[in-house]
C-alpha positions in Angstrom: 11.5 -5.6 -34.1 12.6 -6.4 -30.4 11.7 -4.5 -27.3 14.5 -2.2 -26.3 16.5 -2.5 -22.9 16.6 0.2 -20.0 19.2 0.0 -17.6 18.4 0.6 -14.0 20.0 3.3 -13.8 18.4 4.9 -17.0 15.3 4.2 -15.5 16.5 6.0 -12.2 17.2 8.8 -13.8 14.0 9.6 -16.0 12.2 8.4 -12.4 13.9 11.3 -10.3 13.5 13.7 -13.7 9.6 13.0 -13.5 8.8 13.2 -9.8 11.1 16.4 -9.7 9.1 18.0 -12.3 5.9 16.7 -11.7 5.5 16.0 -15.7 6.0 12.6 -17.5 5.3 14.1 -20.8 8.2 16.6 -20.9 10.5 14.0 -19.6 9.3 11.6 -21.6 9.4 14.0 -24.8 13.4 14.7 -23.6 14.3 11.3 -23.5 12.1 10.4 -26.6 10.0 7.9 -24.4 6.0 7.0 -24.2 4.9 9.2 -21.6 2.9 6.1 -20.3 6.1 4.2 -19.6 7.6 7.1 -17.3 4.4 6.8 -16.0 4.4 3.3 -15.2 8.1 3.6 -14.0 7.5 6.2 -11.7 4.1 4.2 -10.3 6.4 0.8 -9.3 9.1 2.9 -8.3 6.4 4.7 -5.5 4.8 1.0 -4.6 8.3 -0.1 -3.3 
């Protein structure tokens, strides 16, 4: 099975969504994502 792609702006969007509400695991659950992946998204997206 092969990793699945995100575009940027995907990830853009679920990074705005989480940091707006504060909670990866309801973004995650409404994208159908691991919660730890928004989570890592939204930690590199803060570091730049």
């Amino acid at each position: 099975m092969t990793r699945k792609k995100y575009t940027n702006d995907f990830k853009q969007q679920v990074i705005q969504e989480a940091l707006e509400t504060g909670n990866n695991a309801v973004v995650a659950r409404r994208y159908d994502l691991n919660s730890n992946m928004v989570g890592r998204w939204v930690r590199e997206h803060k570091k730049r």
